[in-house]
C-alpha angles and dihedrals in degrees: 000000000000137000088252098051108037096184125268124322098247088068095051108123089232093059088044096054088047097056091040090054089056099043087056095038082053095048079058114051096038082052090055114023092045098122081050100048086045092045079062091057098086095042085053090053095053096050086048094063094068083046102058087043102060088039096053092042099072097077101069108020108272132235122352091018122157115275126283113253109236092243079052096060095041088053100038087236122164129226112319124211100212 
């Protein structure tokens, strides 16, 4: 490559030290803050829990849709568009 195209940004040295600072800060910190970082697993899975239900929930309507067809309940279908 030339002067004036030094190659992509992504391969600069600058770019590389940096990512090689934070690999080695996050060794670290995971090394030597792990009981921290494990007493945070309940409360993740609790936030998780919202999460997943407003996620879930796009499919078939949601709450306070309207009302499953009984053909809809015997198949298993979702919501319909007709």
């Amino acid at each position: 490559m030339s002067a004036d195209h030094p190659g992509p940004w992504w391969w600069s040295k600058s770019l590389l030290v940096i990512l090689g600072f934070l690999a080695i800060a996050a060794f670290f910190v995971m090394t030597e803050h792990r009981a921290h970082l494990y007493g945070a697993v309940p409360y993740l899975l609790l936030l998780a829990c919202p999460l997943m239900h407003l996620f879930m929930h796009r499919d078939h309507g949601g709450h306070g849709g309207r009302p499953q067809r009984e053909g809809d309940r015997r198949t298993g279908g979702g919501r319909h568009d007709t």
